[in-house]
NUNUVEX-501214 format. One record per residue: x, y, z of N, C-alpha, C, O in turn. Coordinates in Angstrom, 2 decimals. Layout:
n_east,n_north,n_up,ca_east,ca_north,ca_up,c_east,c_north,c_up,o_east,o_north,o_up
X,Y,Z,X,Y,Z,X,Y,Z,X,Y,Z;
...
This chain:
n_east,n_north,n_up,ca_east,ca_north,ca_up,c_east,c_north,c_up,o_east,o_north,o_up
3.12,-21.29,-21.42,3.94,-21.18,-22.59,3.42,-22.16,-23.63,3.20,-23.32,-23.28;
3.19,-21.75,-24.97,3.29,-22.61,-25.85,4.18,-23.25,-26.72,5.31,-22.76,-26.71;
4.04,-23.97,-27.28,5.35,-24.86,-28.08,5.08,-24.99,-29.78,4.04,-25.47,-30.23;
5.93,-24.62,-30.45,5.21,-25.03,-31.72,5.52,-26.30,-32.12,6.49,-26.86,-31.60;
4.65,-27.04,-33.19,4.80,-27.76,-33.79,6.77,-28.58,-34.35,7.09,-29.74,-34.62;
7.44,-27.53,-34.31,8.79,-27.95,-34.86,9.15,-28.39,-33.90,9.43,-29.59,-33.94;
9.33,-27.65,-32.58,9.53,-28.21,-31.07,9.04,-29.30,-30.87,9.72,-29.88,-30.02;
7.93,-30.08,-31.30,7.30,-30.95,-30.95,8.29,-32.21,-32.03,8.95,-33.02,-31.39;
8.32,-32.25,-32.75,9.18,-32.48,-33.54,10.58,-32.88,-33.27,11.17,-33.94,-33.52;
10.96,-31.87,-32.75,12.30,-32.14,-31.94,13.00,-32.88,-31.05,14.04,-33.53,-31.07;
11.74,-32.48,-29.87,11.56,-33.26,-29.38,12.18,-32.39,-27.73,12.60,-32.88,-26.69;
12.02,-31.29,-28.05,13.17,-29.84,-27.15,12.51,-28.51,-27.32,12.31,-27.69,-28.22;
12.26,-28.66,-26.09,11.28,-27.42,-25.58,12.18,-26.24,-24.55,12.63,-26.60,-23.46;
12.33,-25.01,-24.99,13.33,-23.90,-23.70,11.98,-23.57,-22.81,11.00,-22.94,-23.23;
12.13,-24.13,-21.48,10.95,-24.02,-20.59,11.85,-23.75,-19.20,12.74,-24.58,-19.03;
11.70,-22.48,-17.96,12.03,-22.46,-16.99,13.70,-22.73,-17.00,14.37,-23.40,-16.21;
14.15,-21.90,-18.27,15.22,-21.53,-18.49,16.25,-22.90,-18.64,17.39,-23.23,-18.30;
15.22,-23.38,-19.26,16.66,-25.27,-19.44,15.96,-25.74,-20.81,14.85,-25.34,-21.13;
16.69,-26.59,-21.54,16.39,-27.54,-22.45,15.36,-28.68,-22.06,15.87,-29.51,-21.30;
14.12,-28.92,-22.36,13.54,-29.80,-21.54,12.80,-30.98,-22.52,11.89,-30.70,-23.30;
13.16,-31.81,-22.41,11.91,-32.86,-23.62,10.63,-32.36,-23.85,10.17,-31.60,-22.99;
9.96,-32.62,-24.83,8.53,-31.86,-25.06,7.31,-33.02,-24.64,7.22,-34.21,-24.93;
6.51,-32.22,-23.90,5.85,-33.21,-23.15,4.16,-32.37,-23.68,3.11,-32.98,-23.90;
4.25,-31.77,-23.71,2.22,-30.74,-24.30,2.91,-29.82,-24.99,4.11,-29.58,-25.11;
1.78,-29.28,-25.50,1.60,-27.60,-26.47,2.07,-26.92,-25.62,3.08,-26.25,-25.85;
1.25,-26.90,-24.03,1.21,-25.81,-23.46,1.54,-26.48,-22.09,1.08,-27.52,-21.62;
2.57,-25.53,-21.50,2.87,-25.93,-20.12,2.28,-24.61,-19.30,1.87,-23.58,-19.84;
2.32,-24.80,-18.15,2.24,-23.23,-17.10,3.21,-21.99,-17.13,4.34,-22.26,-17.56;
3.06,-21.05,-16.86,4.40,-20.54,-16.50,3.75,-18.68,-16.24,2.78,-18.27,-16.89;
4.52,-17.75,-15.20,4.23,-16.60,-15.24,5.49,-16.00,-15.25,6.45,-16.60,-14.75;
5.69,-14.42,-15.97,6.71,-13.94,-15.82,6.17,-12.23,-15.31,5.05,-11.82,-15.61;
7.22,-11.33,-14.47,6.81,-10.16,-14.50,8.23,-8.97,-14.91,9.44,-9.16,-14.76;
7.70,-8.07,-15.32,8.53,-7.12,-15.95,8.42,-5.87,-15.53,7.41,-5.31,-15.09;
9.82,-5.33,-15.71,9.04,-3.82,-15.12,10.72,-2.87,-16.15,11.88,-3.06,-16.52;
9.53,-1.80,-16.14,10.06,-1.11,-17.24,10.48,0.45,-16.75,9.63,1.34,-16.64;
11.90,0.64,-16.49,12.09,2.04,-15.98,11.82,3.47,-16.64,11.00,3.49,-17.57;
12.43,4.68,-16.26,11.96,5.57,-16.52,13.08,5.80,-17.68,13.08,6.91,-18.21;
14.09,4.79,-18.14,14.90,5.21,-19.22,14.69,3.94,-20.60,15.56,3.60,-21.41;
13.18,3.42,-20.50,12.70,2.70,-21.16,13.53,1.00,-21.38,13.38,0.16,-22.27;
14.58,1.02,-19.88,15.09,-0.67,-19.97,14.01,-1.22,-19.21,13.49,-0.85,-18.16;
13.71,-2.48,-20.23,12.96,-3.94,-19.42,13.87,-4.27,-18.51,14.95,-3.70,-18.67;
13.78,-5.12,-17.46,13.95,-6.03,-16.45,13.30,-6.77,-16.14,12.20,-6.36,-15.79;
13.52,-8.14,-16.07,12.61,-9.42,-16.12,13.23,-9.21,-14.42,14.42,-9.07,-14.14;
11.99,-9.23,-13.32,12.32,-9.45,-12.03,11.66,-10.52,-11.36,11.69,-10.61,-10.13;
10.77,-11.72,-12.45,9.92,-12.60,-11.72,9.73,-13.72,-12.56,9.45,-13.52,-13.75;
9.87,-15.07,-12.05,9.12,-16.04,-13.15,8.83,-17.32,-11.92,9.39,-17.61,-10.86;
7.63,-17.91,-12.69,7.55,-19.22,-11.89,6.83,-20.07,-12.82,6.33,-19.66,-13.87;
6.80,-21.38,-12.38,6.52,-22.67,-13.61,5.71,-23.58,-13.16,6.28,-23.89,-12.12;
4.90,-24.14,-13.21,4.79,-25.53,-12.87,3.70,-25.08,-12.09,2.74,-24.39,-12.43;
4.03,-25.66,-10.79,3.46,-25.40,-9.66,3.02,-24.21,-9.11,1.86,-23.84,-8.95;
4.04,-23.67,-8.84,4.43,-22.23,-8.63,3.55,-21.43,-9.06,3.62,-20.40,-8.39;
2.50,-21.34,-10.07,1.65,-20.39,-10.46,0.42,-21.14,-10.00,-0.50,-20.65,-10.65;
0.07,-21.84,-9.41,-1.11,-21.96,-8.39,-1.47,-20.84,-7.66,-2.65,-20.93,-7.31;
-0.93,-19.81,-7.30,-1.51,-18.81,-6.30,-2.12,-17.78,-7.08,-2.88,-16.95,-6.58;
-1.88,-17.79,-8.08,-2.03,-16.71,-9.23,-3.28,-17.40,-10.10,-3.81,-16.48,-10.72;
-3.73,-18.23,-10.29,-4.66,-18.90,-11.11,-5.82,-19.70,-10.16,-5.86,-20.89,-9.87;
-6.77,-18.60,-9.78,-7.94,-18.97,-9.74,-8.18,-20.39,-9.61,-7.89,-21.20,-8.72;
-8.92,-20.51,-10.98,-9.45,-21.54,-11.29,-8.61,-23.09,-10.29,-9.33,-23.74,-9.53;
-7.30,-23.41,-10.43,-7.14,-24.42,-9.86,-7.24,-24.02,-8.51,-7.26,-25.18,-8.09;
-7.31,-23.47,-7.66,-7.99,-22.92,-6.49,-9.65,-23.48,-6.04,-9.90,-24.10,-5.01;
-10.72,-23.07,-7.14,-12.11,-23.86,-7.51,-11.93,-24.67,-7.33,-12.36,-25.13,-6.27;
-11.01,-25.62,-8.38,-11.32,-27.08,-8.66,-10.62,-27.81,-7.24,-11.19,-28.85,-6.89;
-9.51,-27.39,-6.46,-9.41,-28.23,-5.44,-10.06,-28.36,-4.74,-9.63,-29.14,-3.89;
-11.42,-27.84,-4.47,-12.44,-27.72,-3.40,-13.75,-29.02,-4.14,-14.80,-29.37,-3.61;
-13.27,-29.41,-5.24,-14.59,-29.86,-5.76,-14.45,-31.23,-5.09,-13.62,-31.48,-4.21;
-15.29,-32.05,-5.56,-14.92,-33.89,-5.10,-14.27,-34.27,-5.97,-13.29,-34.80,-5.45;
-14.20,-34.36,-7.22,-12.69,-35.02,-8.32,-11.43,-34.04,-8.31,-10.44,-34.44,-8.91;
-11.36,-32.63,-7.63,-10.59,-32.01,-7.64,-9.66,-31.52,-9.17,-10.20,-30.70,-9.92;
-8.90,-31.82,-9.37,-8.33,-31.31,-11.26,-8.56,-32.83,-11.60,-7.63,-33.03,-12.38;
-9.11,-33.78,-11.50,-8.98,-35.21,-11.92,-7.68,-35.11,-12.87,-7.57,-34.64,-14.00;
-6.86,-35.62,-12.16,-5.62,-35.44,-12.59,-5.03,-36.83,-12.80,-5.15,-37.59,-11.84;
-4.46,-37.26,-13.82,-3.84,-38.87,-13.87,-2.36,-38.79,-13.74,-1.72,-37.87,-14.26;
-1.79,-39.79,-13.01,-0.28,-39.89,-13.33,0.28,-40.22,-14.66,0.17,-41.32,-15.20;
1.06,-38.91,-15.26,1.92,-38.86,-16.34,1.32,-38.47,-17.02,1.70,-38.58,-18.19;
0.00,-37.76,-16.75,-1.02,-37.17,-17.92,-0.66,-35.82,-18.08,-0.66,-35.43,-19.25;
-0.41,-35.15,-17.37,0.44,-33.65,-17.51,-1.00,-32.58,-17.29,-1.00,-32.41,-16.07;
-1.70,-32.12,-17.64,-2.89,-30.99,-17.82,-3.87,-31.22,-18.64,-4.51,-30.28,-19.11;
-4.17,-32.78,-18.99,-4.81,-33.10,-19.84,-6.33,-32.59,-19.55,-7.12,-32.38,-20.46;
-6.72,-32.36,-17.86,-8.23,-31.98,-18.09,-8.37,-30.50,-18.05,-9.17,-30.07,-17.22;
-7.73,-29.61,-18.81,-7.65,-28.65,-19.46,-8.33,-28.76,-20.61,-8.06,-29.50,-21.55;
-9.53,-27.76,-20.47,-9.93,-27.58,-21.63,-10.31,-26.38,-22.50,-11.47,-26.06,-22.22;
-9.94,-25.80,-23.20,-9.74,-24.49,-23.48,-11.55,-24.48,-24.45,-12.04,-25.45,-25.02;
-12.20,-22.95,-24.33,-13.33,-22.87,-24.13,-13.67,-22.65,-25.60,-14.83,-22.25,-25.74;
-13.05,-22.79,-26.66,-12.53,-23.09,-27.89,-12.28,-24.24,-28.98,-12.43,-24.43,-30.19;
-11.82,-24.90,-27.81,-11.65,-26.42,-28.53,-12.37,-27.36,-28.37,-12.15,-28.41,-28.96;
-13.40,-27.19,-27.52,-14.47,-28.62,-27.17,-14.91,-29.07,-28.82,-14.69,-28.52,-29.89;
-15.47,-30.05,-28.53,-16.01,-30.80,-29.53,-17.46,-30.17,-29.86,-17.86,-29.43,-28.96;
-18.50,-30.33,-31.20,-19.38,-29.70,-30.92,-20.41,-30.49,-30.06,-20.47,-31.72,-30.16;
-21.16,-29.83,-29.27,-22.21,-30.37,-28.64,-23.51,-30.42,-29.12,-23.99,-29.44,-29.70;
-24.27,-31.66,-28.90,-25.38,-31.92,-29.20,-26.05,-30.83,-27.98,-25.69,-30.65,-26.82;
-27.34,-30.11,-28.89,-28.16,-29.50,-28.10,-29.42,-30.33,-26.81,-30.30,-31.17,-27.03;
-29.04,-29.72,-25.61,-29.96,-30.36,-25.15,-31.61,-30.14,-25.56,-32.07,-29.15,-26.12;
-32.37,-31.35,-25.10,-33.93,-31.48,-25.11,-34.73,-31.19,-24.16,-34.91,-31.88,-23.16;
-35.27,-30.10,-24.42,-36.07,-29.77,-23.46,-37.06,-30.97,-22.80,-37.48,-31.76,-23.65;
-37.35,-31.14,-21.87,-38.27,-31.89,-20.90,-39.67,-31.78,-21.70,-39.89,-30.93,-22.56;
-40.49,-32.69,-21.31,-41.69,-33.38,-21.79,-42.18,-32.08,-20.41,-41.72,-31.80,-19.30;
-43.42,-31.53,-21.33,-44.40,-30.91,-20.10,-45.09,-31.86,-19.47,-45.37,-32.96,-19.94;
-45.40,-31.41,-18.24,-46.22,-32.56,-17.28,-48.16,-31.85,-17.12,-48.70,-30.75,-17.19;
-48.38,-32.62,-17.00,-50.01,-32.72,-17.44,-50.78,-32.33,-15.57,-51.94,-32.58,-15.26;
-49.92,-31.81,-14.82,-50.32,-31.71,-13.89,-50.70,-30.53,-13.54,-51.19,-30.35,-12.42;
């Protein structure tokens, strides 16, 4: 889920169905829906936090690595990095040919 800017502001984020202090932009969260044959939605699924670990890959990868999500206490998802927002990168240099 994302949060806008006014929320941030606020200081009050609606996350996992409660009023919650605003802590990131973006927290976790999955929901599922299902839509009958007389065109009503029904929300029959949600999970937050944790809970969407089984569903997301990627943190699956990273627990197998040696720093695992390098994760800090009270840092929230900070080593999230969306493939968009990096900084720009200096191009690497190719290697010196070898004379051998």
């Amino acid at each position: 889920m994302s949060f806008t800017p006014e929320e941030k502001l606020k200081n009050e984020v609606a996350y996992n169905y409660d009023a919650q202090p605003y802590e990131c932009d973006e927290l976790p969260g999955i929901s599922v829906f299902y839509k009958d044959e007389a065109d009503q939605v029904f929300h029959t699924y949600s999970t937050y936090r944790r809970g969407v670990e089984v569903m997301m890959g990627t943190y699956n990868l990273l627990d197998l690595t040696p720093k695992g999500r390098d994760e800090e206490p009270g840092e929230g998802m900070a080593w999230v990095r969306h493939h968009d927002r990096y900084e720009p990168a200096t191009p690497a240099k190719a290697a010196p040919a070898s004379d051998s």
